[in-house]
C-alpha positions in Angstrom: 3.1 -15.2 -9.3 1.9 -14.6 -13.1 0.8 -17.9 -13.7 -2.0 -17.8 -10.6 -2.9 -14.3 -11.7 -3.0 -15.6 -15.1 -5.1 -18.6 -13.9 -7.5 -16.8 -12.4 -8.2 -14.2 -14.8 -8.8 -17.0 -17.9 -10.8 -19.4 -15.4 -13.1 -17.0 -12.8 -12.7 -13.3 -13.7 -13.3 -13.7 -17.5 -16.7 -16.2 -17.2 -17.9 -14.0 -14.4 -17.5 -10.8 -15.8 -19.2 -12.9 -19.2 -21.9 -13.8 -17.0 -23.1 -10.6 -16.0 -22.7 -8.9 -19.2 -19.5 -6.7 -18.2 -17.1 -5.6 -20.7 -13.7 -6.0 -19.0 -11.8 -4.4 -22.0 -14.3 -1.4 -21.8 -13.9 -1.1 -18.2 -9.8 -1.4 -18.0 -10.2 1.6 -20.8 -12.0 3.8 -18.5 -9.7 3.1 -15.7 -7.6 6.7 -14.8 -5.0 5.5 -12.6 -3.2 3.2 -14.5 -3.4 -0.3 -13.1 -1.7 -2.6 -15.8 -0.8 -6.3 -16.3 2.3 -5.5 -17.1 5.4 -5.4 -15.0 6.4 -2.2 -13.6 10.2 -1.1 -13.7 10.8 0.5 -10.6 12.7 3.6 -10.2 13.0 3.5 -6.0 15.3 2.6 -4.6 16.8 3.1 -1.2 18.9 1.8 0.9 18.0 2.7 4.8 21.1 4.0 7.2 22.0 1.3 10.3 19.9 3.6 12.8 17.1 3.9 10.4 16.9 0.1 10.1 16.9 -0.4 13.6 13.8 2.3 13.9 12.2 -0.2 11.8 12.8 -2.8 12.9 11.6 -1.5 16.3 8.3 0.0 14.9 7.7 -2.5 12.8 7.3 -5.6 16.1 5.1 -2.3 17.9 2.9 -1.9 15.1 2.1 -5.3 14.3 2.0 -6.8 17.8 -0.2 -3.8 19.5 -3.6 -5.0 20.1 -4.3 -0.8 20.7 -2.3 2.1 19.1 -1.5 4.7 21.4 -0.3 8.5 21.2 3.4 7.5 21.9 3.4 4.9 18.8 1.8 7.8 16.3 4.2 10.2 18.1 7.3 8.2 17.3 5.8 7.1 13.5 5.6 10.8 12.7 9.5 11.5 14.5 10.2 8.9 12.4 9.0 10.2 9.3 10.0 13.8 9.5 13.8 12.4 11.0 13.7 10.2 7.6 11.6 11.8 5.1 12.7 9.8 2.4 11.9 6.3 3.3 8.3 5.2 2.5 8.5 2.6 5.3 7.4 4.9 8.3 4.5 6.4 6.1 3.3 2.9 5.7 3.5 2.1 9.2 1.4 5.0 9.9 -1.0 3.5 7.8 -1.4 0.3 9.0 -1.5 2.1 12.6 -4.5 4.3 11.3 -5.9 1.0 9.8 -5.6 -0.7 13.4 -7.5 2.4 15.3 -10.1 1.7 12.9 -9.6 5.5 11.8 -10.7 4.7 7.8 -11.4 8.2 6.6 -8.2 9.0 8.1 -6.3 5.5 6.4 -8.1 6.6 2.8 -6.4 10.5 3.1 -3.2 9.3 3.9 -2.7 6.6 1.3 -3.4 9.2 -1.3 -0.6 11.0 0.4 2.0 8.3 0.8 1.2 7.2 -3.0 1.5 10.5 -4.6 5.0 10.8 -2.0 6.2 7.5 -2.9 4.6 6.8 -6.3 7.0 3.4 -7.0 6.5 1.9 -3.5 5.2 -1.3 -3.9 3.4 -1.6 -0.3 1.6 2.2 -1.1 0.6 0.8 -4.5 -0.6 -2.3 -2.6 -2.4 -0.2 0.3 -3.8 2.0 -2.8 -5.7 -1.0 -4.5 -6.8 -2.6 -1.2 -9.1 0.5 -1.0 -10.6 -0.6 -4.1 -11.3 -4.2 -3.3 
């Protein structure tokens, strides 16, 4: 995975960036939230129960095969979440089920939520940048 970021960052974001007169090392200075090139040692870790797993499991073929997201599926995302409040997994399927109803202003609260909750979850972090593509 480093060498293609790598890649791309000597070949097409450097000459780009050159090419319309952007200062990359200025700009990654005045970045705030910390986005680095650097691996990240996570600290979370967590190891779902054999109910929780099946939850979602369950949630996750609902969410992801839906072609609409009704009341039921939000209703049992947020059962979910307040029955395990400590795995990110059911704040990121509400996510991707706000993402779905096309509900953006509602997507771009939350991930600030589920970030600042779950600050070493991978998939937030991921979620997090995607607003900033």
């Amino acid at each position: 995975m480093e060498l293609p970021a790598f890649i791309y960052h000597r070949a097409i974001l450097l000459p780009e960036a050159a090419a319309k007169d952007i200062n990359l090392d200025l700009l990654r200075d005045q970045l705030s939230w910390g986005l680095t090139y650097k691996p990240v040692q996570a600290n979370f870790v967590y190891q779902p129960s054999v109910l929780e797993d099946k939850e979602i499991q369950a949630l996750h073929s609902l969410v992801y095969s839906k072609k609409t997201i009704d009341k039921d599926l939000y209703t049992r995302i947020k059962t979910a979440i307040i029955r395990y409040p400590d795995n990110p997994v059911f704040m990121n399927y509400k996510f991707n089920a706000f993402i779905a109803s096309g509900r953006k202003s509602e997507t771009e609260a939350y991930i600030s939520v589920m970030v600042k909750r779950f600050p070493d979850y991978l998939f937030g972090k991921i979620a997090f940048a995607h607003l900033y593509k």
